[in-house]
Backbone as CSV, one residue per row, in Angstrom:
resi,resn,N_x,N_y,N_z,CA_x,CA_y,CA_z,C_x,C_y,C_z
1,UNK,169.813,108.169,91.565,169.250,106.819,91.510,168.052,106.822,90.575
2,UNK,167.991,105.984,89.467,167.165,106.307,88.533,165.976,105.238,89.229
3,UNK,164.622,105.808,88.436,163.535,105.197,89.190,162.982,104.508,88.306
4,UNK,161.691,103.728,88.412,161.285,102.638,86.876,159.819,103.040,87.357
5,UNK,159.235,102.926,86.340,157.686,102.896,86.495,156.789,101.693,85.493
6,UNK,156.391,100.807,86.350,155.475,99.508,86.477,154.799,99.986,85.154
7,UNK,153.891,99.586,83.878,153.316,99.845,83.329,152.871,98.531,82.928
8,UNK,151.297,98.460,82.819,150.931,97.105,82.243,151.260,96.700,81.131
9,UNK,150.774,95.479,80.931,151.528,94.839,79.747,150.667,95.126,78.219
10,UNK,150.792,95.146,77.315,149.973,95.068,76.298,149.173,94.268,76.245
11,UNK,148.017,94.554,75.687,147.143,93.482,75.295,146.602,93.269,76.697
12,UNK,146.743,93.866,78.013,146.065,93.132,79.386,144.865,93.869,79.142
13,UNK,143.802,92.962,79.689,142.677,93.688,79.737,142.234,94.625,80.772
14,UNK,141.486,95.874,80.349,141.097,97.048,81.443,139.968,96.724,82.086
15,UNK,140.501,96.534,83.230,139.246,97.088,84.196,138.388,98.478,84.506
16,UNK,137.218,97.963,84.361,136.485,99.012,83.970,136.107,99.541,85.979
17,UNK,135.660,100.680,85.931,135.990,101.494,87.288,134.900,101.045,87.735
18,UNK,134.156,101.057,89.186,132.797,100.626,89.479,132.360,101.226,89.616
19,UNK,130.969,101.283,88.862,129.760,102.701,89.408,129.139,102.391,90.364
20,UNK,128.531,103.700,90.700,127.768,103.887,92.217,126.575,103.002,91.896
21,UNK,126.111,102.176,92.696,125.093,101.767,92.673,123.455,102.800,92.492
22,UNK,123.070,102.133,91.939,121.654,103.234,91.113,120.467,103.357,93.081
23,UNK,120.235,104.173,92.772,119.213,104.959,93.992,117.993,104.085,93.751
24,UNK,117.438,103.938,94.910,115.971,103.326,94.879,115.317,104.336,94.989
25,UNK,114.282,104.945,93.981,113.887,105.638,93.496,112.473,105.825,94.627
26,UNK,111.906,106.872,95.102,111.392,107.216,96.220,109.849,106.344,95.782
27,UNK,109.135,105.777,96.606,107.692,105.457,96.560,106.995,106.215,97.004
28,UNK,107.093,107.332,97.622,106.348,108.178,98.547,106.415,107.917,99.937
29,UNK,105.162,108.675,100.406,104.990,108.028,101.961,104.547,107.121,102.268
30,UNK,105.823,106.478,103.117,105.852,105.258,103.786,105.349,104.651,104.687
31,UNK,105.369,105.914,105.631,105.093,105.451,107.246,105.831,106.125,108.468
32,UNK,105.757,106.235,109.507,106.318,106.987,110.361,106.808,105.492,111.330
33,UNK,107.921,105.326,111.025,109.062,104.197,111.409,108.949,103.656,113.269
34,UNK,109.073,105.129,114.050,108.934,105.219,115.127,107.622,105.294,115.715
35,UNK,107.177,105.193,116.540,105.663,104.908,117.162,105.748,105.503,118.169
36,UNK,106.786,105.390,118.887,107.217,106.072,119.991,107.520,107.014,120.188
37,UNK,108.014,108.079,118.653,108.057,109.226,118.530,106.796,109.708,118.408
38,UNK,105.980,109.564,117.948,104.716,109.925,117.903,103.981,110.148,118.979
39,UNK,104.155,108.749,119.707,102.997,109.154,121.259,103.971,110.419,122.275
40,UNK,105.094,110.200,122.043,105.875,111.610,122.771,105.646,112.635,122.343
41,UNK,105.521,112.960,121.585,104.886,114.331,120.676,103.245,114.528,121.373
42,UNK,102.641,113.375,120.923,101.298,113.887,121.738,100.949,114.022,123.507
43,UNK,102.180,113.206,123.489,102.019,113.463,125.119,102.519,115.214,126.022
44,UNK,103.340,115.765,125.123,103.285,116.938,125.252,102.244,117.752,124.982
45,UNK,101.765,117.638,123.676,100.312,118.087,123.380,99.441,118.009,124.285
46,UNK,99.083,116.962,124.639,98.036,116.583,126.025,97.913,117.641,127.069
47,UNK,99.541,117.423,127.499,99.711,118.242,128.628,100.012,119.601,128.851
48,UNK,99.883,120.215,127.451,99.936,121.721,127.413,98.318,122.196,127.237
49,UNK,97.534,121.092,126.716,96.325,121.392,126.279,95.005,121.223,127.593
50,UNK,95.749,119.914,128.720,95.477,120.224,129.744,95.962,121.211,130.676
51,UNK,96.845,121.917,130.560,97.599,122.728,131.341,96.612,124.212,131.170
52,UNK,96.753,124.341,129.910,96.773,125.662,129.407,95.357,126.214,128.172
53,UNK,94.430,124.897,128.457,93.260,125.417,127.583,92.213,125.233,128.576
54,UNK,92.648,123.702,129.525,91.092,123.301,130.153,91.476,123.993,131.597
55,UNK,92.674,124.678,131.963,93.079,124.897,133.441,92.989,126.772,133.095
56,UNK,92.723,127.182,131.857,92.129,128.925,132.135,91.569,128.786,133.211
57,UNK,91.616,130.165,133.316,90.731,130.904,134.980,89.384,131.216,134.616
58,UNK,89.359,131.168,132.961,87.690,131.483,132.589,87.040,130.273,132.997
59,UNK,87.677,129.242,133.266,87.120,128.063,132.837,86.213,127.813,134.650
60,UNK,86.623,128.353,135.030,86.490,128.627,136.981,85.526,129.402,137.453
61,UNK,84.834,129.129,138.684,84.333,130.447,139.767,84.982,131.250,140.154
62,UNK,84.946,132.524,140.081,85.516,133.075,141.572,86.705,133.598,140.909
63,UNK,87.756,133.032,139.966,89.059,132.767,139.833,89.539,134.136,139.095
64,UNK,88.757,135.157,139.006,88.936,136.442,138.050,90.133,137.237,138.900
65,UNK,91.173,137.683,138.276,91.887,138.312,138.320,93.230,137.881,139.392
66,UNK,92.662,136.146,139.704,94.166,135.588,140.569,95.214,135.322,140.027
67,UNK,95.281,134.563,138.335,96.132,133.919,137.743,95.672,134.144,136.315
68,UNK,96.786,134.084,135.445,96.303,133.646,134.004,95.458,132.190,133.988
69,UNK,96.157,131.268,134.510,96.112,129.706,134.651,95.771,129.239,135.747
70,UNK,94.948,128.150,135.982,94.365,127.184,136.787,95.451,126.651,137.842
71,UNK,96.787,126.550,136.704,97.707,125.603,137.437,98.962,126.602,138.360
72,UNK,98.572,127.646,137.879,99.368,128.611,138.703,98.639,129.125,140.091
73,UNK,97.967,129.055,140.250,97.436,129.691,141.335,98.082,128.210,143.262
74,UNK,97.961,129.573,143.885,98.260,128.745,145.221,98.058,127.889,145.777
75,UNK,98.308,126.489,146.415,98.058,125.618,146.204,96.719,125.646,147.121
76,UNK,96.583,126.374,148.010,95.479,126.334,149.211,94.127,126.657,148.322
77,UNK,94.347,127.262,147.183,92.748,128.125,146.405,92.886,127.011,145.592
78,UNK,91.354,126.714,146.120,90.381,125.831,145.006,88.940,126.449,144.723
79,UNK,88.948,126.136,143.370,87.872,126.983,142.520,86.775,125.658,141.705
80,UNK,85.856,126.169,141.803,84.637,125.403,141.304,84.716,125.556,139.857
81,UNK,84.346,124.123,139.075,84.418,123.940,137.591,83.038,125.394,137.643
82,UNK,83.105,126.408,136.023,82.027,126.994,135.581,81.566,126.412,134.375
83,UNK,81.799,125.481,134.490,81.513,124.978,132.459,82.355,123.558,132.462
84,UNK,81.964,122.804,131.422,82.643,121.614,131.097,84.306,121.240,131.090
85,UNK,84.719,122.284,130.466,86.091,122.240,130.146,86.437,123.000,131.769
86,UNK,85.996,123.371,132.521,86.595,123.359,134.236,86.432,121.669,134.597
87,UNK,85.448,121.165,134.353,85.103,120.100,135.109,85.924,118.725,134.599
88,UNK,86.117,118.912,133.688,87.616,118.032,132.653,88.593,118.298,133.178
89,UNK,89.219,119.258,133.351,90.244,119.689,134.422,90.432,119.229,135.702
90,UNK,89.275,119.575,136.573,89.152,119.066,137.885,89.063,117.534,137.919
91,UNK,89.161,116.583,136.946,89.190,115.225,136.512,90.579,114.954,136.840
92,UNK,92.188,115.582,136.623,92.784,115.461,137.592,93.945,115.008,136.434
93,UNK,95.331,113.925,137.173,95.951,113.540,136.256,95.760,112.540,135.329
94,UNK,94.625,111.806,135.701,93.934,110.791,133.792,93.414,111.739,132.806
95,UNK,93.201,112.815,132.607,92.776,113.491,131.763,94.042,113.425,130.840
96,UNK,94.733,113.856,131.082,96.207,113.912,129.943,96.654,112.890,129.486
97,UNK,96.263,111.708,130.197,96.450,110.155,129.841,95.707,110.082,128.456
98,UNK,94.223,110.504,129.026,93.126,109.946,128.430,93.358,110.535,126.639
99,UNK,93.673,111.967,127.113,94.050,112.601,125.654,95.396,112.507,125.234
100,UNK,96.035,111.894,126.027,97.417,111.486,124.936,96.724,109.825,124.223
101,UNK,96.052,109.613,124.403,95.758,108.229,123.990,95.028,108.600,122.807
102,UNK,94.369,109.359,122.659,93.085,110.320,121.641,94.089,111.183,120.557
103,UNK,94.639,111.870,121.407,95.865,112.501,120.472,96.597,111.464,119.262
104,UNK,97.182,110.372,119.820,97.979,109.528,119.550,97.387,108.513,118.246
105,UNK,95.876,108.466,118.582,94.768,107.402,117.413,94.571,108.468,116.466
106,UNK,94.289,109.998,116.172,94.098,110.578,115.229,95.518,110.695,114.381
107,UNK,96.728,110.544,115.239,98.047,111.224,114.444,98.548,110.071,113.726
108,UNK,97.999,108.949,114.427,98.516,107.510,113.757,98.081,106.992,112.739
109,UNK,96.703,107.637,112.478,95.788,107.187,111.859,95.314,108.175,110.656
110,UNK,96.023,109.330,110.657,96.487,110.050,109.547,98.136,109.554,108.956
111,UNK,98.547,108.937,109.890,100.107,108.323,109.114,99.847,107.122,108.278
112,UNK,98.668,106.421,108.379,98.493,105.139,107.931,97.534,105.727,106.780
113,UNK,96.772,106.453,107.031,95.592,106.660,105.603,96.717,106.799,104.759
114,UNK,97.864,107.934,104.460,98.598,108.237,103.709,99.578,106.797,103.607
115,UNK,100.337,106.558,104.358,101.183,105.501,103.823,100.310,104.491,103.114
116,UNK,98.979,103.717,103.601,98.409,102.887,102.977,98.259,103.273,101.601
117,UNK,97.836,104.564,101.599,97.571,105.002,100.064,98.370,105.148,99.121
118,UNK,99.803,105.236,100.136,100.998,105.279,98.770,101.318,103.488,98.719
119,UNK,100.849,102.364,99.572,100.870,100.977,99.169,100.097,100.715,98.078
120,UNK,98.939,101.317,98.285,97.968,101.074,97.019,98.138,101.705,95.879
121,UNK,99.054,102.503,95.183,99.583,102.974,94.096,98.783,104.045,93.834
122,UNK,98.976,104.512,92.177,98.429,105.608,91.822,97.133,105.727,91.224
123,UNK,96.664,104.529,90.696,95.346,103.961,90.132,94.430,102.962,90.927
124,UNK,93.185,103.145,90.393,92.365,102.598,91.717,92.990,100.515,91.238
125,UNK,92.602,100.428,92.598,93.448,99.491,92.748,93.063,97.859,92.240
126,UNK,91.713,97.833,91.956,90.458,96.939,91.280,91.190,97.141,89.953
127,UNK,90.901,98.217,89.021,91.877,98.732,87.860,93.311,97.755,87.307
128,UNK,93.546,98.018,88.336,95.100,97.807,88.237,95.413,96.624,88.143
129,UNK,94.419,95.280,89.015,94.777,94.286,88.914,94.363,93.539,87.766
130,UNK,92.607,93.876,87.154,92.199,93.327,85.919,93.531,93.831,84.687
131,UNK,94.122,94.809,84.676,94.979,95.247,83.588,96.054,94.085,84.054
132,UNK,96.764,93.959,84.602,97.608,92.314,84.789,97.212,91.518,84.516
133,UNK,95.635,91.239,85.019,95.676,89.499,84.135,95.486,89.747,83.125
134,UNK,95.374,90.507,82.256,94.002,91.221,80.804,95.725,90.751,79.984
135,UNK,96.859,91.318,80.535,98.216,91.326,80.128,98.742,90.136,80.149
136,UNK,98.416,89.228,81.201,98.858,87.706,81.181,98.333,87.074,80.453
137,UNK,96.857,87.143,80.231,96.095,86.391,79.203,96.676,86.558,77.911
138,UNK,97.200,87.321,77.281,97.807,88.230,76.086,99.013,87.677,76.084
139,UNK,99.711,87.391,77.391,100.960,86.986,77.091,102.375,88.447,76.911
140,UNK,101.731,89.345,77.262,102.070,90.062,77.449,102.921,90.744,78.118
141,UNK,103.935,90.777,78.422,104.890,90.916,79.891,105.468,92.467,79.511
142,UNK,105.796,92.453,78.526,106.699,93.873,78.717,105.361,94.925,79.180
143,UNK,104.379,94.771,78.734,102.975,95.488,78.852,102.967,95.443,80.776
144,UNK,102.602,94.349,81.469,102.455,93.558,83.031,103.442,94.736,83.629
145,UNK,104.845,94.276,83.537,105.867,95.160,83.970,105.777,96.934,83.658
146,UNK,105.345,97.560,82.556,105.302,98.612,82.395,103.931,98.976,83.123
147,UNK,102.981,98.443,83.265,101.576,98.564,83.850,102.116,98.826,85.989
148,UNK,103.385,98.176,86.110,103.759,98.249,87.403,104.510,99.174,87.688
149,UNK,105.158,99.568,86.535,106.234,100.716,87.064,105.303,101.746,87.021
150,UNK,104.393,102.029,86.343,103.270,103.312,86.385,102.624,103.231,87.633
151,UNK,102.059,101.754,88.203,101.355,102.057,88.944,101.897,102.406,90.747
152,UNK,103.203,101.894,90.940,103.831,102.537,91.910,103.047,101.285,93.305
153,UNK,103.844,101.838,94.336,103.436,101.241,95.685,103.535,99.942,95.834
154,UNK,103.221,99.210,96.895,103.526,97.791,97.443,102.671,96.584,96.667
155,UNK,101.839,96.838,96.096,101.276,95.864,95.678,102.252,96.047,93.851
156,UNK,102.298,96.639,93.399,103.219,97.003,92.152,104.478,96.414,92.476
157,UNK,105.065,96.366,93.241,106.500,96.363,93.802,106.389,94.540,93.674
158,UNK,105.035,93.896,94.599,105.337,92.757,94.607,105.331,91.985,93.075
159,UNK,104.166,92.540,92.274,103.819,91.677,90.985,105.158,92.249,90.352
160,UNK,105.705,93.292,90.229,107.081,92.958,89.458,107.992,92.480,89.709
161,UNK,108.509,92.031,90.973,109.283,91.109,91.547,108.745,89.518,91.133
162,UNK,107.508,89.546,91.517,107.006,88.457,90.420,107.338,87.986,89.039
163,UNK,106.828,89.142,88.774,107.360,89.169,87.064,108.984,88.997,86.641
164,UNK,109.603,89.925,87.692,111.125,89.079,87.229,111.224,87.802,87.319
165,UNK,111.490,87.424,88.175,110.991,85.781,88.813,110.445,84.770,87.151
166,UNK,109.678,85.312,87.096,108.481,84.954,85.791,109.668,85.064,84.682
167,UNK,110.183,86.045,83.953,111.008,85.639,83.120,112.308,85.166,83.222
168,UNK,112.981,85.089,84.338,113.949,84.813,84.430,113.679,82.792,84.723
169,UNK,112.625,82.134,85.030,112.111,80.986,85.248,112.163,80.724,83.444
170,UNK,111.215,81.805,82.478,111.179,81.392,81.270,112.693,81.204,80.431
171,UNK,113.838,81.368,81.283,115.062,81.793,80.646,115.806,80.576,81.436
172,UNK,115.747,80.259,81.686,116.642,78.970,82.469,115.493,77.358,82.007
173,UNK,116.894,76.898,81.972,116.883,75.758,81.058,117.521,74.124,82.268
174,UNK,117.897,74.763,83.652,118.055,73.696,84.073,117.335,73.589,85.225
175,UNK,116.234,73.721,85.467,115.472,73.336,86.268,114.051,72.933,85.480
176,UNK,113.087,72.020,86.171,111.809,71.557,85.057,110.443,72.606,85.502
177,UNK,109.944,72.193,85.586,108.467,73.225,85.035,108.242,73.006,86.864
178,UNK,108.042,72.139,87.136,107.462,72.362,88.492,108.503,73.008,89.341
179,UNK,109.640,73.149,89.335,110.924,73.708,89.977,110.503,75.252,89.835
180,UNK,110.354,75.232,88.660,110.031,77.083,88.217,109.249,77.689,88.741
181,UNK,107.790,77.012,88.741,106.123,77.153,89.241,106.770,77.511,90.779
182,UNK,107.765,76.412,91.489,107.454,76.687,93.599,109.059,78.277,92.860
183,UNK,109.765,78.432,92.716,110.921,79.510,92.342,109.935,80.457,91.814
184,UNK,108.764,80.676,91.528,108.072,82.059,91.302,107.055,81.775,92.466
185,UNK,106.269,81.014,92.779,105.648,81.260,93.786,106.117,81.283,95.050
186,UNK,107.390,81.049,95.501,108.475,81.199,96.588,109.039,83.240,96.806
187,UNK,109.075,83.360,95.199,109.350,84.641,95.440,108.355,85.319,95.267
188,UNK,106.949,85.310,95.010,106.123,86.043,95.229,106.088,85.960,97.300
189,UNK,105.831,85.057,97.732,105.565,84.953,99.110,106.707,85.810,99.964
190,UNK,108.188,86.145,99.193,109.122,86.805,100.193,108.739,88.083,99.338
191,UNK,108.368,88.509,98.460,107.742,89.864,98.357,106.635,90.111,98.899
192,UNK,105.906,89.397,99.000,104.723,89.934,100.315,105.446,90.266,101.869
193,UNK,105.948,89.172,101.811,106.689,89.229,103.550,107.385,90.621,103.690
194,UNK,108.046,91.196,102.508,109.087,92.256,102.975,108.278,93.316,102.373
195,UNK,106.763,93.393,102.325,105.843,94.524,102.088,104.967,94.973,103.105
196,UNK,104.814,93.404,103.918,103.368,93.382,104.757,103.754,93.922,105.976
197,UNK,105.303,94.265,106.502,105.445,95.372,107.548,105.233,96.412,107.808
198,UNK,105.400,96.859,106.127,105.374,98.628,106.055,103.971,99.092,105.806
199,UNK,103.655,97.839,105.644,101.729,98.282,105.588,100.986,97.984,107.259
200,UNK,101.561,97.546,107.939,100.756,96.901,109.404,101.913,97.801,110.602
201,UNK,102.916,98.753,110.003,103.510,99.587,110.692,102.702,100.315,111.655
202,UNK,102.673,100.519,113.076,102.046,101.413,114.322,100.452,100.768,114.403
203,UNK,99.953,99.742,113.646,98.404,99.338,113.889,98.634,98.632,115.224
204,UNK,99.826,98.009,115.635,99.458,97.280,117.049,98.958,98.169,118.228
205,UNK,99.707,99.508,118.182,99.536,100.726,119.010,98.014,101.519,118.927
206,UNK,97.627,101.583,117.503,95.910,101.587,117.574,95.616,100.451,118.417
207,UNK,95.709,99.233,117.964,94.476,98.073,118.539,94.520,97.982,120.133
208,UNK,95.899,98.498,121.016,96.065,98.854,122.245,95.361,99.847,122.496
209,UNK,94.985,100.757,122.221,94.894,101.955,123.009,93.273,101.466,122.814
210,UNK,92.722,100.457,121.575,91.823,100.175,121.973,91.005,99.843,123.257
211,UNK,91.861,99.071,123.903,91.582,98.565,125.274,91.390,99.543,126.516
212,UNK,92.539,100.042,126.206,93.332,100.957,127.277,92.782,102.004,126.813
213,UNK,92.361,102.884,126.274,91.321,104.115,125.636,90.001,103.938,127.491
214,UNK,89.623,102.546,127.119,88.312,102.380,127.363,88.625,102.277,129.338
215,UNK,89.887,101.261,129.377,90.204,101.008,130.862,90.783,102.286,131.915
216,UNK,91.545,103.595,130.811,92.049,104.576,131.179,90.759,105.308,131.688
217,UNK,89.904,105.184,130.949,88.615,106.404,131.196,87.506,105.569,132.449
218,UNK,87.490,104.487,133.015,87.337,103.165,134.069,87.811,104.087,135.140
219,UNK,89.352,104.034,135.106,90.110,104.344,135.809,89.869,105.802,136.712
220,UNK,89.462,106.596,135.668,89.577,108.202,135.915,87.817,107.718,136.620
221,UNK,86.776,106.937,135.672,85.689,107.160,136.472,85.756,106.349,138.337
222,UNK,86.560,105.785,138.469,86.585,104.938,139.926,87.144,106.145,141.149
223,UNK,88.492,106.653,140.167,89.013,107.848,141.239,88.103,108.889,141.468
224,UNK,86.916,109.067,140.679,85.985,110.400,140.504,84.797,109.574,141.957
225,UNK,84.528,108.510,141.194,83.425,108.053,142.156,84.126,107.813,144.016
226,UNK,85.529,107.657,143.898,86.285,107.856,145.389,86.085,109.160,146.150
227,UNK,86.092,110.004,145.476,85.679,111.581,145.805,84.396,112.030,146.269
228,UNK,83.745,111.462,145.676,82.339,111.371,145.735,82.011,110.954,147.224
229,UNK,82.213,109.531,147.388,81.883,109.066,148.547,82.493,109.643,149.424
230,UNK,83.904,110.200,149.699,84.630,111.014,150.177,83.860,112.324,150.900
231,UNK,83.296,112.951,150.027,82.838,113.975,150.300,81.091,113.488,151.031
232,UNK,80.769,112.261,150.919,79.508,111.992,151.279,79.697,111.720,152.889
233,UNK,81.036,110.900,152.987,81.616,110.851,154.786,81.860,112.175,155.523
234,UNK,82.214,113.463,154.607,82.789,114.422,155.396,81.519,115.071,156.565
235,UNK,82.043,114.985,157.730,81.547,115.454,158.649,79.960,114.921,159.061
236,UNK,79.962,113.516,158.577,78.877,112.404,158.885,77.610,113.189,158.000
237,UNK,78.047,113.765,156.984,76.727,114.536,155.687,77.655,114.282,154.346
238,UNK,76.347,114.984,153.699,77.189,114.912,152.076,77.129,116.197,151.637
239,UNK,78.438,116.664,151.221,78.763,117.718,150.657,77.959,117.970,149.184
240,UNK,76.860,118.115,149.040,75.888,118.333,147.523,76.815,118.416,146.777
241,UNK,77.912,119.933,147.078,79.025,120.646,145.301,79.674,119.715,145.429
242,UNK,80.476,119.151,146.464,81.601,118.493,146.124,81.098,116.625,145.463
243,UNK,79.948,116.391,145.844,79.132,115.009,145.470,78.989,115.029,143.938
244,UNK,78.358,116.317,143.064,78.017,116.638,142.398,79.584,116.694,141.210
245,UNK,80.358,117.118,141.918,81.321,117.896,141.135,82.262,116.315,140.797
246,UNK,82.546,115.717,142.184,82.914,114.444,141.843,82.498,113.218,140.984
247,UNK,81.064,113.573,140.696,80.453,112.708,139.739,80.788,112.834,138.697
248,UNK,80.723,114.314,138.640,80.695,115.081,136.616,82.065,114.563,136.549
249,UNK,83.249,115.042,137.404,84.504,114.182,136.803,84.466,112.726,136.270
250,UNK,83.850,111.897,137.192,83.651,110.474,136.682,83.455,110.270,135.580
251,UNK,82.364,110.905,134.957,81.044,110.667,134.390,82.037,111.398,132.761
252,UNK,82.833,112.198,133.184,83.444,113.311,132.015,84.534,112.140,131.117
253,UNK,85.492,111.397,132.630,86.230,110.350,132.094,85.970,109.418,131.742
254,UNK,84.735,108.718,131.773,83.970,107.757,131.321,83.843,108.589,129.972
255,UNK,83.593,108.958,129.591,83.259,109.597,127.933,84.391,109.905,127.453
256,UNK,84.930,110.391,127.865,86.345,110.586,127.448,87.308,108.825,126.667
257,UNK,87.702,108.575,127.526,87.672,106.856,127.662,87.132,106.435,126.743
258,UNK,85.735,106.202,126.592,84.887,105.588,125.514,85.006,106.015,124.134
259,UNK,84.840,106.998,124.124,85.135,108.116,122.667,86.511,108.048,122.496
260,UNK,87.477,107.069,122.958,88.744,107.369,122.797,88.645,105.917,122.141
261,UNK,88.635,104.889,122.704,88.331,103.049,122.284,87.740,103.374,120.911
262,UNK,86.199,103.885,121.228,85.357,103.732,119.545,86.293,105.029,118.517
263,UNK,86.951,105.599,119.069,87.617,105.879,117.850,88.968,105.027,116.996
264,UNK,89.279,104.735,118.347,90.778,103.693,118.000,90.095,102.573,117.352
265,UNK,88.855,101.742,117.404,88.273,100.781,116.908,87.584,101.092,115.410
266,UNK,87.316,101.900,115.451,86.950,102.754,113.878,88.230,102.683,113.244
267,UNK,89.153,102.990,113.685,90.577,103.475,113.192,91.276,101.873,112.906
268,UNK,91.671,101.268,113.757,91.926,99.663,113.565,91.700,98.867,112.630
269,UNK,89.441,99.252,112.627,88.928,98.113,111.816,89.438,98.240,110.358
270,UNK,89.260,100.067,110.240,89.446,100.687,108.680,90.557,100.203,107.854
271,UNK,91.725,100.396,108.616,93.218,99.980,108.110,93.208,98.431,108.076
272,UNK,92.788,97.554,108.887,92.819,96.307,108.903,92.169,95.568,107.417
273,UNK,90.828,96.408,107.299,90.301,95.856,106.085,90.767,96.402,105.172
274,UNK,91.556,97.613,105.072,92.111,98.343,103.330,93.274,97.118,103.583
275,UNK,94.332,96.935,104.597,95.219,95.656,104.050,94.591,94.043,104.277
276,UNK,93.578,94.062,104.140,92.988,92.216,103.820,92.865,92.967,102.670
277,UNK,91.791,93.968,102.235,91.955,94.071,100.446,93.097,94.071,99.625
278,UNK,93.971,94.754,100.434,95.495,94.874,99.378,95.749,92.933,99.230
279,UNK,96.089,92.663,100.469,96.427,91.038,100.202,95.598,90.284,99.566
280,UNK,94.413,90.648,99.520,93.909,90.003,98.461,94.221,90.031,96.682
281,UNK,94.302,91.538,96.644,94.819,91.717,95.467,96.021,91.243,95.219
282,UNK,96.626,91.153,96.076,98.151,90.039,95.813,98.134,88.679,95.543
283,UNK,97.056,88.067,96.319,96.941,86.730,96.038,96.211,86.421,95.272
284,UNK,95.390,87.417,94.384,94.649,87.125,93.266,95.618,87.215,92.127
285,UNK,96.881,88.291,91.704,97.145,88.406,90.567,98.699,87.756,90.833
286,UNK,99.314,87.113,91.796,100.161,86.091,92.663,99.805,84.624,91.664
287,UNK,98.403,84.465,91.880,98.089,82.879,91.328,97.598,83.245,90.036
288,UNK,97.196,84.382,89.490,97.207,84.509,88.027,98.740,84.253,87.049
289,UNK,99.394,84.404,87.704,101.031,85.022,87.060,101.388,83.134,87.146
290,UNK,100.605,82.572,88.476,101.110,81.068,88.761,101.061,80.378,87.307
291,UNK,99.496,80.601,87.555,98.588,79.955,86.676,99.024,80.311,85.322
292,UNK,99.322,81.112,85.087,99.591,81.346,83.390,101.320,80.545,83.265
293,UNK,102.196,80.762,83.860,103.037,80.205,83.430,102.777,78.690,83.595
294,UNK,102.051,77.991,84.271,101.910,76.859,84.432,101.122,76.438,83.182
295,UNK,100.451,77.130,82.651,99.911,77.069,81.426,99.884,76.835,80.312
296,UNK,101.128,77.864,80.235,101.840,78.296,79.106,103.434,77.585,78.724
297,UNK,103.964,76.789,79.529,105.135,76.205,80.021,104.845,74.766,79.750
């Protein structure tokens, strides 16, 4: 049985094969996506660091040669703080709270210095924006656009999305001048929108722990001051060590707590104001790019 084979016709035109779509070419560091991975990570930290730095047996009276660890020993033997880091310990289960919360504002807040810094590009960032308008004034665009691909990061990303916008407005012929002006300033505003996440990524989790930094270490001081009085009822007297010892816990989580807030609030304010500066720089060289084509058009 003889067979036939289909062959196109002459003269049909070839379809050309489809290429892979081109890679978005890396910006650097971004950001750490998950938040939640992060505080799990430190919450282990916490609790090995309470376990196993502030619960030593050096850290104790008496406690020489019972246990490596605080937390190993029998449950009936209790040992008197000898030093600070005993008396942090004897503070109980808010201590690991208190420092997963502390843990959690330094690790977050090294993820944001770096990601912010890869938003703000490779040149200082004052720099960067006078060289755009210096380029708009000039009329200049291939200059604007090459000034963005050098300079990298989120604020670069938006003015050249701009800038497409910008010539592709100068290239169309059926819409009028004011149509063009809201079609570039429309797409400057959805390039901010799809920038201003990856810059305000894990800050809600700082500005919380703000609170909760301060209410966690409240917390640990109320259960400390319960002990206290506790030991002031026992046996219609007051136990001096145990009065004493119950205070310093209070008094340890109260600082703890506090030094945990004013750091998360240091940490908050810092990032909050490097992105009002970035957005500013957007909305300064945003209405330059306006303004010149409105100008110039």
């Amino acid at each position: 049985m003889a067979t036939t084979t289909a062959t196109a016709p002459t003269g049909a035109p070839k379809v050309a094969p489809k290429s892979a779509p081109a890679k978005k070419q890396s910006q650097g560091f971004t950001g750490i996506k998950s938040g939640l991975a992060v505080i799990a990570c430190c919450a282990v930290i916490a609790v090995l660091v309470y376990l196993f730095v502030f619960g030593q047996i050096s850290n104790f009276k008496g406690g020489e040669g019972l246990a490596a660890f605080y937390v190993l020993l029998p449950a009936d033997v209790s040992l008197e703080p000898a030093n600070l880091m005993g008396t942090v310990y004897k503070g109980g289960f808010v201590v690991p709270l208190i420092w997963l919360q502390l843990f959690t504002v330094v690790a977050l807040a090294i993820e944001r210095f770096f990601a912010l810094r890869t938003a703000y590009g490779k040149k200082n960032l004052a720099k960067f924006v006078s060289e755009i308008k210096a380029a708009l004034r000039s009329g200049d665009l291939k200059k604007a656009n090459a000034l963005c691909d050098e300079q990298k990061g989120s604020v670069a990303n938006v003015v050249g999305a701009t800038l497409r916008k910008y010539a592709e407005m100068e290239a169309n012929t059926e819409l009028n001048k004011d149509q063009k002006v809201l079609a570039i300033q429309k797409e400057l505003e959805e390039s901010t929108a799809l920038e201003m996440p990856t810059m305000q990524e894990n800050l809600p989790i700082i500005g919380t722990i703000v609170t909760l930094g301060t209410l966690t270490g409240l917390f640990g001081t109320v259960l400390g001051m319960i002990r206290s009085f506790s030991a002031m009822g026992t046996e219609g007297g007051a136990d001096s060590s145990a009065l004493s010892t119950g205070i310093s816990e209070a008094l340890v989580n109260t600082a703890s707590g506090i030094a945990t807030g004013a750091l998360a609030v240091i940490a908050y304010n810092y990032f909050t104001n490097k992105i009002d500066r970035l957005t500013f720089a957007l909305d300064e060289v945003g209405f330059s790019i306006v303004q010149t084509f409105n100008s110039t058009h």
